[in-house]
Each structure stands twice: as structure tokens, then as C-alpha cells.
N, C-alpha and C positions, 0 to 999 in steps of 0.2 A: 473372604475376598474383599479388598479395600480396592476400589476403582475409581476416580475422580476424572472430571472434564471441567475445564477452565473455565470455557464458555462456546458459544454453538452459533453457527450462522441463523439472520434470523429473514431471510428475505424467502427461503421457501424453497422446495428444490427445484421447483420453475418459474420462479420469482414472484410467488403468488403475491406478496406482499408491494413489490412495486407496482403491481397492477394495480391494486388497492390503495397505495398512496397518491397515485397519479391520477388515478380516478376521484379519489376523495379532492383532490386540490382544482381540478379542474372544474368541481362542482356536477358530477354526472351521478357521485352517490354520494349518502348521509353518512355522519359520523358512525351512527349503528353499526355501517355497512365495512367501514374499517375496523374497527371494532372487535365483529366476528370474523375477519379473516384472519385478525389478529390473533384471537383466543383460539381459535382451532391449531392454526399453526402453532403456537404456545404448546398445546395441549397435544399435539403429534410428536414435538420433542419430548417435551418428558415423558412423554409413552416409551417411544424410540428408547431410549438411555434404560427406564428402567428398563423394559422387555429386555436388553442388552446385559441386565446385571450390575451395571454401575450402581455401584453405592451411594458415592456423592455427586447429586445431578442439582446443576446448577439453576437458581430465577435470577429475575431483574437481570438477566444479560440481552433478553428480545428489547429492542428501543423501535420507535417509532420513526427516528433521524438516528442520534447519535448518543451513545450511552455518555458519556461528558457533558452533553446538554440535559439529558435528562438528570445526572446529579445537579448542574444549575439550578435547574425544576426543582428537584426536592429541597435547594438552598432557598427557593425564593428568590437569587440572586439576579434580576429579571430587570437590565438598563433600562433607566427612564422613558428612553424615546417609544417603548413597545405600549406606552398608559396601564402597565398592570398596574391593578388598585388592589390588592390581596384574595383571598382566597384561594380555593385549588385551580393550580393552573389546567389550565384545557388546552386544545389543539387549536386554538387561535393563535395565544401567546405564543406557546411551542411552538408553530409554525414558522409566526413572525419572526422570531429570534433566529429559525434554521434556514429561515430563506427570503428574508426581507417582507414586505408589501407595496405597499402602494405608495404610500407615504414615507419609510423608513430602511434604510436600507439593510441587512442581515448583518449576523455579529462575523467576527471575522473565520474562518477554518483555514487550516493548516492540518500538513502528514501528521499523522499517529503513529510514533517515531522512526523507526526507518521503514513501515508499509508505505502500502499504497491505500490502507483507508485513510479520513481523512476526521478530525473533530472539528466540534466548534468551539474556539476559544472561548472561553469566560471572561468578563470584563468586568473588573474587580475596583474597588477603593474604598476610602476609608468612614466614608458614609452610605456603605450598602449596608441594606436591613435585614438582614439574613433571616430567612423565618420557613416555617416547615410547609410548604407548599405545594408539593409533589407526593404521595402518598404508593404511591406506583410499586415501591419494592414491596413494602405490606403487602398490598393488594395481589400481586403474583406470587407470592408466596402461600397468602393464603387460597387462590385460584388452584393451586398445585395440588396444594394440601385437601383441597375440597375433589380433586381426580384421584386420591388414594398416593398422593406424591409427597414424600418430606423431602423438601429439596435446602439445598445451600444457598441462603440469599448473597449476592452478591454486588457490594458497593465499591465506585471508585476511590479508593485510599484518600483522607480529607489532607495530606500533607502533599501528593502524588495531584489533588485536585487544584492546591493554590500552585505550585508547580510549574503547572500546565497553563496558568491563566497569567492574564496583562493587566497594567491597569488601564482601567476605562479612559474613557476621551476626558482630558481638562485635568487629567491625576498626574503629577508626577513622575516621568520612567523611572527616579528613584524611589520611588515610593515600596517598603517593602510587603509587599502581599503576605510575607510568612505574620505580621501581623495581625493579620485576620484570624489566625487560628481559634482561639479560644471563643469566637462568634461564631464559626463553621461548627467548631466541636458542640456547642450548644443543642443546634440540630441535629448532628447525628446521633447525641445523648438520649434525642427522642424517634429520633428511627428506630434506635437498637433497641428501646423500650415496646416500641408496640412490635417490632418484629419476636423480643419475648414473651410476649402477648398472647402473641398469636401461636407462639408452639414452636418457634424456632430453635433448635439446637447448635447449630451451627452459620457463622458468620465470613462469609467469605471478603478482605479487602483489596482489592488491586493496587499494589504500590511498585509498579514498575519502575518509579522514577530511582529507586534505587539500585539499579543496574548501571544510571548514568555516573561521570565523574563531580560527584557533589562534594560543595564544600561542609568543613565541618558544623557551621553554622545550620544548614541544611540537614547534616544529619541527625543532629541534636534536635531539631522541630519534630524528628521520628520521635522520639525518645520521648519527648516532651506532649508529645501528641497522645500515643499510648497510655502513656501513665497518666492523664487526665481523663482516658476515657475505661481505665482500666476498672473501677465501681463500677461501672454502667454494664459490660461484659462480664462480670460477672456469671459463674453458672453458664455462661456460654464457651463452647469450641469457638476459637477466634485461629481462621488461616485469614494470613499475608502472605499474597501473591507477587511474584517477582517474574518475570521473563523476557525476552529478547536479548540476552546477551550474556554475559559472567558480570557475579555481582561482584565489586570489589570487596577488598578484603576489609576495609572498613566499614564498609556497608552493611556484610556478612557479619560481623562482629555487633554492630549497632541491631540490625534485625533481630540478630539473635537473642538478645539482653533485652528484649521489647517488652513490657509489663503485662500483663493478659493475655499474652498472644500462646497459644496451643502448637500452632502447627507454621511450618514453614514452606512456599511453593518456589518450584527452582524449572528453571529450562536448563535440562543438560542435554539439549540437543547443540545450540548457539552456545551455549555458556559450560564446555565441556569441563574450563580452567575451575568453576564451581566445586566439582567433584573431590579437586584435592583440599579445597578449605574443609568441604565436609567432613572428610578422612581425618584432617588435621584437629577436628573437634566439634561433634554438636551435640548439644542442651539432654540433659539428661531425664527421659520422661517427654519429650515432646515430637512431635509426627511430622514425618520428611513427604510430603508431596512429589513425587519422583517424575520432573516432567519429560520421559522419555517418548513419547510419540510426537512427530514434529506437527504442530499446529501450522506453519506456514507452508510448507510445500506439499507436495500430493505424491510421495512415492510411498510402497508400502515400506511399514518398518521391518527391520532387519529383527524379527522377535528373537531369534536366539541373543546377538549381540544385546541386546536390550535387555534380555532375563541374565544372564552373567552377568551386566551392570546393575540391577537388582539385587543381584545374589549377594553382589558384598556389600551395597547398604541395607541390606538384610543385617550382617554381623556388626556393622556400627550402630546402627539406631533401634535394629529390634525389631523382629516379625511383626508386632502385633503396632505396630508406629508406624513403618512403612506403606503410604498409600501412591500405586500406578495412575499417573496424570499426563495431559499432553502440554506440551511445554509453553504452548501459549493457548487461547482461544481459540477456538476452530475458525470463527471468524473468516482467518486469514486465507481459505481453503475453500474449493469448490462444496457441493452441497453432497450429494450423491452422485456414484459409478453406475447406481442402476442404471441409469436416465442416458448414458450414453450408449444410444442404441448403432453409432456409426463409428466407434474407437475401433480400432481391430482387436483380437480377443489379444495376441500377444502383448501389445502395450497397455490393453486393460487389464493383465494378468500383474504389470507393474506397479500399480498406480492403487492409493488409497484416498479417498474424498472422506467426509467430516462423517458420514454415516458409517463408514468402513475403520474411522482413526477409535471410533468406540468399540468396537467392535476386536481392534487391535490392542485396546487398554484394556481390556475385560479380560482378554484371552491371558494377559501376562500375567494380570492378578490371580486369574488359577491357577496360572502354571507355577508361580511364587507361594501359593497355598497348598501345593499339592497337586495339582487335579488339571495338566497339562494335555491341552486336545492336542492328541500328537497327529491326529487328520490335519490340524488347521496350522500348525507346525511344520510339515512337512511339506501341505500345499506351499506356506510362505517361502520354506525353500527353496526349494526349484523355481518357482517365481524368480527369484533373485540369483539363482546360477544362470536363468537363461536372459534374463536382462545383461549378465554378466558377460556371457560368452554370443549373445547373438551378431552377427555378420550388420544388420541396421545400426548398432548403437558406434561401431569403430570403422573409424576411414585411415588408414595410416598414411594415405599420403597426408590428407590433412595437417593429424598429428605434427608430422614432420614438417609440414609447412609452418604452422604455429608454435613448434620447437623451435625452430631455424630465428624467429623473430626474438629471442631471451639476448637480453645487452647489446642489442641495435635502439640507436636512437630514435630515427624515424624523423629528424624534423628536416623539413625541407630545405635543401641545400645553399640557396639565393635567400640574403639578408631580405625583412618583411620591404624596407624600403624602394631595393630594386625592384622587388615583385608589384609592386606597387605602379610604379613607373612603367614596367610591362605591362601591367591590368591598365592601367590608363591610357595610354596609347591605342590596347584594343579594344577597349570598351567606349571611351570617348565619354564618361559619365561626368555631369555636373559636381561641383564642389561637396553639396549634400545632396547624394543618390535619396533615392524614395525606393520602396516595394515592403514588400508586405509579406508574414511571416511564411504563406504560403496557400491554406485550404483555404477554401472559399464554402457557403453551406452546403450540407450536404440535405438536399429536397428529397421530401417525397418520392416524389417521381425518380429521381437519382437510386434513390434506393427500390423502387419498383422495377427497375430496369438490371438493376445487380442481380438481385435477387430472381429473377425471370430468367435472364441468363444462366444464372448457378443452377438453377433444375430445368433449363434445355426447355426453357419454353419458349424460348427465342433465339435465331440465329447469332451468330458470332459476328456476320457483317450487322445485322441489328443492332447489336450491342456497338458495336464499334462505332457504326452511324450517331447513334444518341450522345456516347461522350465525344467524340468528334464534335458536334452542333454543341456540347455544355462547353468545353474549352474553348470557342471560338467565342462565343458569347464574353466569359471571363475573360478571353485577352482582348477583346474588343472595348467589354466596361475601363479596363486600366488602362490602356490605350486613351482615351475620352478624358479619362481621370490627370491623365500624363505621369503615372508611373512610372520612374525611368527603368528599372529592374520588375520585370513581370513574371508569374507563376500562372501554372495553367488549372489552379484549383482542386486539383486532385479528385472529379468527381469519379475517377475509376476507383478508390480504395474505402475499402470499409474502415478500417483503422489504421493509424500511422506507424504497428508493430505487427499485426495480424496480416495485415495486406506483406510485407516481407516474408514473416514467416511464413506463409502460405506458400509460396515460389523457392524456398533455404530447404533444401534435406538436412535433417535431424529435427523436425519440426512435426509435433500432431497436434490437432484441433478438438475441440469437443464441442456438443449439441448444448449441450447444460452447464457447461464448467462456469456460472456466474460467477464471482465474488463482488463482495457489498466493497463500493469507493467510498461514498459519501450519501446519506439521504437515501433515494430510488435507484440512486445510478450504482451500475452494475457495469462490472469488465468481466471480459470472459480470454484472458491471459495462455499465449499459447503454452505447448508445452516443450522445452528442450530435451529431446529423449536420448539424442548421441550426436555426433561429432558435425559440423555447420560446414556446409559448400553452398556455392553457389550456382545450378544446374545450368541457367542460362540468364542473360539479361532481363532483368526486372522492372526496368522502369523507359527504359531506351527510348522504346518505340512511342507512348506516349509525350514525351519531352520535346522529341525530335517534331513529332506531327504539331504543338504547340507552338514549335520557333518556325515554321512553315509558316505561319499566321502571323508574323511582326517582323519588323526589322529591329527590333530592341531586343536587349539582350534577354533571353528564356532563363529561370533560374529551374536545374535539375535538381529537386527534392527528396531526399533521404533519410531516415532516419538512424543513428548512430548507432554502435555497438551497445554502446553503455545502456539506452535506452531501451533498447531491446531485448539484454540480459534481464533489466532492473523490472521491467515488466512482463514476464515470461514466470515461469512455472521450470526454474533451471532444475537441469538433472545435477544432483548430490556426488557424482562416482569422482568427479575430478573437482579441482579449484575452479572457482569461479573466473576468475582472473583467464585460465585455459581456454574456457569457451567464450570469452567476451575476446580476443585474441583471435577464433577461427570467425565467430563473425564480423570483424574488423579487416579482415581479410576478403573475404565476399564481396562485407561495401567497397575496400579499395577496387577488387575488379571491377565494380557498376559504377565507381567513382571514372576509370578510368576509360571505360565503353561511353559512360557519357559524352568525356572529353574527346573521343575521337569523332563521335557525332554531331560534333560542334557545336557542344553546351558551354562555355565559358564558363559560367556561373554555377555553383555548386553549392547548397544546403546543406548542412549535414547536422539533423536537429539531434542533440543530447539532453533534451528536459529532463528527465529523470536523474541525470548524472547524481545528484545531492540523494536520492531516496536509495541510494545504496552506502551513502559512506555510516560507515560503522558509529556505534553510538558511545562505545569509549574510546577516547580522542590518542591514545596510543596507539592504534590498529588504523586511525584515519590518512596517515599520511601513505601509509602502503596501500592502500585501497587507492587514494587520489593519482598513485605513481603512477600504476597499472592502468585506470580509467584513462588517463591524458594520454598514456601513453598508445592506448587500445584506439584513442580518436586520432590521432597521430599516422598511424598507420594507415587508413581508413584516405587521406589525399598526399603523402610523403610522393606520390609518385607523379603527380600534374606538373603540367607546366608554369613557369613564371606567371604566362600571361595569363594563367585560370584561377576565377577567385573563390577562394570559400566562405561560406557561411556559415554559421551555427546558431540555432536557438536555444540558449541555457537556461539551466535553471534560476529559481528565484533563490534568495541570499546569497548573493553571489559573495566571492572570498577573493583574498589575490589569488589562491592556486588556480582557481577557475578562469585567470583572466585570457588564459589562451584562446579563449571561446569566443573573443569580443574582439572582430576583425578593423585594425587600428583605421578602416575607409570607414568602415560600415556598421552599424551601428543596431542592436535587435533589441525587442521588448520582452521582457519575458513575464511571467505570471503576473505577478503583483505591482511593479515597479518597473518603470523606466530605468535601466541601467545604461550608462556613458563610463566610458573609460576611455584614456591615450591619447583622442582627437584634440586638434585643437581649436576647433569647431562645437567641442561641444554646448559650449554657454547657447548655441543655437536652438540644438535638442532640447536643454533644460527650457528654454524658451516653451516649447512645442509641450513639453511634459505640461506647465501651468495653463497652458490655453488649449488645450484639445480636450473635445468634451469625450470623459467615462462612460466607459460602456461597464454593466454593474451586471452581473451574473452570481447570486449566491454570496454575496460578498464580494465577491474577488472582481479586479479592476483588471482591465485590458485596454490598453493604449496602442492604437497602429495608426504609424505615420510612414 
């Protein structure tokens, strides 16, 4: 049985580990004390996996922040401003680097490529001193080793690591990073030495960057990378990891041809196009990693369909070569099914978490050896006929409403300039409107008072009393402030996708379903199980009681389609595009309940829009049609005189510019963005002279 996992969430299945970070940070416990939550949890996975039968059970995938920083750590590559002076780095540096201090502020993070976790960028140039400072893989390896565990160490790819990195502050944006190479490879010449040290057989690299459209300069640093570390690998199994998407066919070629490299890993979940390069030809004598269990979403796999796709790279590559893998890092995925003690059994009869995706990789591996539990086989079937055929997952009016919408435009009828002139006439706003992106914090008490309510330990007028008195307060602060566009802070919602989902039928929830973002933080992502309506108004009656409280205009806040696909836990049965279409539909009707309640103003935030466009730039303009198009729909139907909003994402692109209302003007993550106005030199004014507010890195600008 040849069984492999990419890699495994590491926050615990009840987040034991951000308790533990967040308590270490806050100074309430000692390093010790993170320490051991850490090795225990360590030590339950690789329990978990072998007890399970996997063969190849992954180390060095638990991080303490972020596996990217942590290879920084083992480079030494540690910016000046943090005063590291050498040796092994500890949980000071590391910290400092993943979340600033007091004096410095943190390196920068960004998406890990189209997820929703997030890394910390590396900051590179041509007078870093690269030197072996992190010893962390070793050591978990050998940790493993010492609980009866040979496990696969596993590093991020040193071509996939400059890749990924910038050059540092004062470096030239031309400066080219792939130059660093043969200084990175240095180190890792002595990684892979004491990981042979230690007993290691097997060398796992992560180089996903090769799924992206690289140039050939780019692919040759693979090439070139390899065959300088190919002495050192030596007597070692060397997989190269690839996933999220279909590798190109140069890439595939290039991978292939790699100097010491043994084995090859592939997502043919995302990257199905993969399949036929294989057929078309791979390396003779060397081991296909077959990543058929989807690492990023939570439904069970379809085991049959998945061992027939086996079956024939069985006859290309060879029984005893073919190893069953999930197609990326479990990472991406909830922890455990057990823990959801409030799912209903039928939609947990659906659904596979990281504990269960092993458990679905083991099974294949028998079944491809021989020795198919036809119990566990047959449960998986009916599982999947009745997700198939149950009365919850299909609405046919829906359907047909979201059919009906294929080759309609959807843009609103009135040139932007008349709408304009409408909007100003009834709104009466100054030249440069002000307001602000929308939530206001969400306290303590704000959240004592949700929560109290959600288990009926206080009335409904209770409840209603408390955010009644928190709105009145936020429109009274902006009011004071002279906001001319005001938001009533949203202290009714837990989150700006959950709180919709929660009220949208074809939506379930879970008790546990964490997934790691960045660092401690955790999202707990709903789930799309079937077809999206909207049962009754969602947001109305709060909006409406907010403009009661001013004569200025109330902005009704939303969150967009796209947003709400992009962070969700989407059901696999149809096209994405389908169900981003039946929720763009819903917001139009609470788009349009607003306006008849005399909301003028309308938000309709699409942050996420960019964490869904696809990562080969061939497949991105279809994805971009359908997203614009899916916001489109969503106020095609208001009047002239109602205006909208949106808050976008950050790297904004021209195709995005629809998002940037040519009055009005929004901030989004990183960067003050201006487009169209011709008022802007004012903004830019306001970008240079408004002081930063600094969170993790990342800059937030509200004017």
C-alpha cells in the first residue's frame, strides 16, 4: 500500500494551538508552555496518519506562523531592522518578523496563491547572508523518529522560495532574486545533510510555483537548481511537489528532466488537464504521487471515480511507482467531522475534513493493492447518491432563475454620468463625500450579547435593545466626526459572509470547521451544500432603524456574491460561476428591499473578488467575466438616483475598475486606490498625510 499526504493542518482540531500562541504572545504563559502544545499536537498527527496506514507521513509541515517564514528561519534571511546577530533563531525573531513589535514593524503577507491562508513575504537582496539558522526540519524529523515515526521531511522548494520573495526596502524592484540561488542552495546542501544524518530516507520539496505561467528563464533556475543540489540528494527519495492547478506543459517537461529528483506530485483534482501530459509520457522508473483527494474543499471523494483514475496510471507508471496523495496540503480544510456534534447526520454523511481525507487516501491505496473495504466503499456510495438526489441540495426554480440570467448584460441602463446627476440632486453630498468602509469594532460585550442571544439566554427585545443603543452611538460618533455618508457599524454580525450565509438556504455551519488564515487567526468558512435563495430580508430592518437616527444619508452594507463564493466551502456538483449567479441573485432582491426602504446608498463589498482568479492567466479572463458579471446583477435593478458602493480588492487591475464608483472613492487592503475622479490629486493628498494604522503588516487607510 503506498499512501501519501501532502501536508496536515496544524492549529489542532479545536484550535489548541492558537490558544497557545495567543497566550504565549500576550505573556500569560512561557515558551515551554507553547512548546508542549506544540509537540503533543505534532505527536497526535503522526499518530493519527500512521494508525491510518499511510505510508508517507509528512514533518516540518506544523509552523508556529507560517511555513515560508519558517524557511526564512532556516535561511537566516532575517532583515536588518529585527537586530538578529546570528545563531539559532528563537520565538523573539520569529515573532518579530511575523507580526512586528514595538519598535519595527512586521515583514510584509500576502495570499498563498489563490487560498485564503496567507504567507509572509521574504525580503531579499543582494547583501543578505544567508546562513543555516533554523534547524526545525532536523529536529521534527528526528522528534518523529524518536515516537516510532519515519516520516518525509518536508521543505519549501529553494526556486518556489525566491519566487515568492521581494526585494527588501532600498533593493532595486529590478533586482533579480533568482540570483540568489547558489547562496540559498548552500543551506539547503546542509539541511539535506543532517536530515541524512538523521535517518532520513525520503525528501519532500514543495514547488508549486510551477503550476504558474513561468518564464523560460524561470524554468531553467528549476533545472539549474536541481542539478547543483543533485550530489547532496544523493541515496536519497527526492519528491517534488506541485499543486493547485494543471502544470504546463513546459513545466511538466522541465519537472520531469529534474536531476535527483525520484518522484513527482500532481493535483488532479484542479489540474485534471495534468492527466493527459502524463498519458502522453512519464520517466521511466520514477514514482507518480497521484493527488486525487481534494485538499481544499471538504466533500467526500467520489472513491470509485478516484480508483478508475488510478487504475490507468497504474498501466503507465507501474503498480509498484504509483503512490495515492491529496492534491494539496490538508491545510486548506477543516480539522475533523468528529467535533461536529450540531451538522445534521445527512450533510455530515457528505462531507470529508483532514482527518477523514486520510482515511479516504488509505482506503484507495488498498483498494489499488488489492484489499478494497467494500463496507467503506459502499458506505461512500450512497453517501453520494443521496447528496445526489436529496430534495435540500436542488431548487428548480432557482435553477431557472440563474439559467434565465446566461447572455444578459446586467449593466444598468442610465449612462454613469446621468446617474450621477440623479445621485446628487438626492443626496446633496459635497464635492469629496467622506464615510467609511463600514464595520465599526466589534467589543466584547457586542459579542457577549450575540452570543447570549444565540443560546436563548436573553430575549429577542434584549437583544434588539443592545444593538439598537451600539448603532445609535456609531451614528452619533460620525455625526460629531461630520461624516457625510454614514454606516451603522454592523455590531449585529458575527462575520461579513457567515452572518449572510446564516439567513441564504443552501448554507450549513459547523461548530469546528477552523481553517488556519494567517498566524492564530482562524475562519470557520460556511458551507454551500445546494442551490441559494434568499428566504426573507436580511439586512432591512437593521438599516432602516439606523437612518431613523440621522438625516444623512445611511449606507445599506452587503457583502457580494463573489465574496461569498470565494470564502465559503462551495459545493463541487456544478460550476462555480452557477452558484456565484444564485447568490448574486438573493443580494439583488436585499439590494432591492433596501431601496424601497429608503436606503439610497448601497455597499456591495467584493474583497475577495482577486482570491478566486485562477493562477494560469488563460482561464483568468473567464473567471473575471462571470465574477463582474455575477456583481452586476446584484444592483442592475435600482434607480438612477441610488448609489453604489464597493469595497475591492487589493492589486487592483483595469478589469476591476468597475468596482471604483467614478463619486466615490474606497480603500482597500493595502493601498489607497483612485481611479476616474478628477478630484483625485486630493485623495492622493490624504493617502500622504493620514497617519497608518499598522496591523501585521498591513496598512489600512480610512478617510
Amino acid at each position: 500500500m503506498a499512501s501519501h499526504i501532502v501536508g496536515y493542518p496544524r492549529m489542532g482540531p479545536k484550535r489548541e494551538l492558537k490558544f497557545a500562541l495567543e497566550s504565549f504572545w500576550d505573556g500569560k504563559s512561557s515558551a515551554e508552555d507553547l512548546q508542549k502544545v506544540s509537540s503533543d499536537l505534532r505527536a497526535s498527527i503522526w499518530k493519527q496518519m500512521a494508525d491510518a496506514g499511510i505510508k508517507y507521513i509528512p514533518s516540518n509541515t506544523f509552523s508556529h506562523y507560517d511555513q515560508v517564514l519558517d524557511a526564512t528561519a532556516t535561511l537566516g534571511a532575517v532583515p536588518p531592522r529585527y537586530g538578529w546577530t546570528g545563531g539559532e533563531i528563537g520565538f523573539d525573531t520569529y515573532f518579530s518578523m511575523a507580526r512586528g513589535n514595538a519598535t519595527v514593524p512586521a515583514m510584509e503577507m500576502t495570499k498563498w496563491f489563490d487560498t485564503n491562508y496567507h504567507f509572509i513575504v521574504p525580503e531579499l537582496g543582494p547583501d543578505v547572508n544567508f546562513t543555516y539558522a533554523s534547524h526545525k526540519a532536523v529536529d521534527e524529523y528526528k522528534e518523529a523518529k524518536a515516537l516510532g515515526v519515519d516520516t518525509v521531511p518536508v521543505l519549501v522548494g529553494p526556486v518556489t522560495y525566491l519566487l515568492l520573495s521581494k526585494p527588501a526596502k532600498g533593493v532595486e524592484k529590478s533586482f533579480s532574486l533568482l540570483s540568489l540561488l547558489p547562496k540559498v542552495l548552500a543551506v539547503y546542501k546542509e539541511v539535506i545533510a543532517d536530515l541524512k544524518a538523521a535517518g532520513a530516507s525520503w525528501i519532500q520539496f514543495d514547488e508549486p510555483t510551477l503550476v504558474l505561467d513561468l518564464e523560460s528563464h524561470k524554468l531553467q533556475a528549476f533545472t539549474d537548481a536541481y542539478a547543483e543540489l543533485a550530489p547532496a540528494l544523493s541515496g536519497l527519495n527526492v519528491l517534488v511537489e506541485t499543486y493547485f492547478a494543471d502544470i504546463p506543459a513546459e513545466a511538466y517537461k522541465t519537472l520531469t528532466s529534474l536531476n535527483g529528483v525520484t518522484a513527482y506530485g500532481f493535483d488532479l483534482v484542479r489540474g485534471t488537464n495534468t492527466l493527459d501530459l502524463i498519458k502522453g509520457g512519464f520517466p521511466s522508473g520514477k514514482y507518480l504521487f497521484a493527488g486525487v483527494v481534494d485538499g481544499r474543499n471538504i466533500w467526500a471523494n467520489d472513491l470509485a471515480a478516484s480508483l478508475t483514475t488510478l487504475q490507468g496510471l497504474e498501466g503507465i507508471v507501474g503498480k509498484d511507482k504509483l503512490v495515492v496523495s491529496t492534491s494539496s496540503s490538508l491545510l486548506h480544510t477543516a480539522v475533523d467531522l468528529v467535533n461536529e456534534t450540531k451538522l445534521d447526520d445527512e450533510i455530515k454523511s457528505w462531507l470529508a475534513f483532514a482527518a477523514q481525507k486520510i482515511v479516504e487516501v488509505n482506503a484507495l491505496a488498498k483498494a489499488l493493492s488489492g484489499h478494497k473495504d467494500e463496507a467503506f466503499f459502499s458506505g461512500n456510495a450512497a453517501a453520494l447518491a443521496s447528496r445526489k438526489s436529496s430534495p435540500r441540495v436542488t431548487n428548480e426554480a432557482v435553477q431557472k432563475a440563474a439559467a434565465a440570467l446566461k447572455g444578459s448584460d446586467h449593466r444598468r441602463a442610465t449612462n454613469v454620468s446621468a446617474r450621477l446627476d440623479s445621485q446628487q440632486k438626492k443626496l446633496n453630498l459635497p464635492i469629496l463625500p467622506t464615510t467609511t468602509i463600514g464595520s465599526f469594532p466589534q467589543t466584547v460585550e457586542l459579542r457577549r450579547v450575540r452570543r447570549e442571544f444565540k443560546a436563548n439566554k436573553i430575549s429577542e427585545e434584549e437583544y434588539v435593545k443592545s444593538i439598537k443603543e451600539e448603532i445609535r452611538k456609531v451614528v452619533e460618533l460620525q455625526e460629531e466626526l461630520d461624516i457625510d455618508v454614514l454606516v451603522h457599524g454592523e455590531p449585529e454580525r458575527n462575520d461579513m459572509v457567515e452572518y449572510f450565509g446564516e439567513q441564504l438556504s443552501g448554507f450549513a455551519f459547523t461548530v469546528n470547521g477552523w481553517v488556519q488564515s494567517y498566524g492564530s487567526r482562524c475562519v470557520k468558512p460556511p458551507i454551500i451544500y445546494g442551490d441559494v435563495s434568499r428566504p426573507k430580508p436580511m439586512t432591512v430592518f437593521w438599516s432602516s432603524l439606523a437612518q431613523s437616527f440621522t438625516k444623512r444619508p445611511m449606507k445599506g452594507m452587503l457583502t457580494g456574491p463573489v465574496t461569498i463564493l470565494n470564502w465559503s466551502f462551495v459545493r463541487n456538483d456544478q460550476p462555480r460561476s452557477e452558484t456565484t449567479y444564485q447568490i448574486a441573485l438573493s443580494i439583488k432582491d436585499e439590494v432591492e428591499d433596501l431601496e424601497k426602504a429608503g436606503i439610497t446608498v448601497i455597499q456591495i463589498d467584493e474583497a475577495a473578488l482577486r482570491e478566486g482568479l485562477p493562477l494560469r492567466k488563460s482561464e483568468q479572463a473567464h473567471y473575471l467575466d462571470w465574477a463582474v458579471h455575477a456583481f452586476r446583477i446584484t444592483n442592475v435593478g435600482v434607480q438612477d438616483t441610488t448609489q453604489v458602493h464597493s469595497f475591492g480588492s487589493s492589486q487592483i487591475t483595469e478589469l476591476e475598475i468597475f468596482f471604483v464608483h467614478p463619486h466615490f472613492h474606497i480603500c482597500c487592503n493595502n493601498q489607497l486606490f483612485v481611479l476616474t475622479d478628477p478630484h483625485s490629486h486630493v485623495l492622493l493628498e490624504l493617502q500622504r498625510h493620514h497617519p497608518l494604522h499598522h496591523r501585521h503588516g498591513r496598512r489600512c487607510y480610512h478617510h
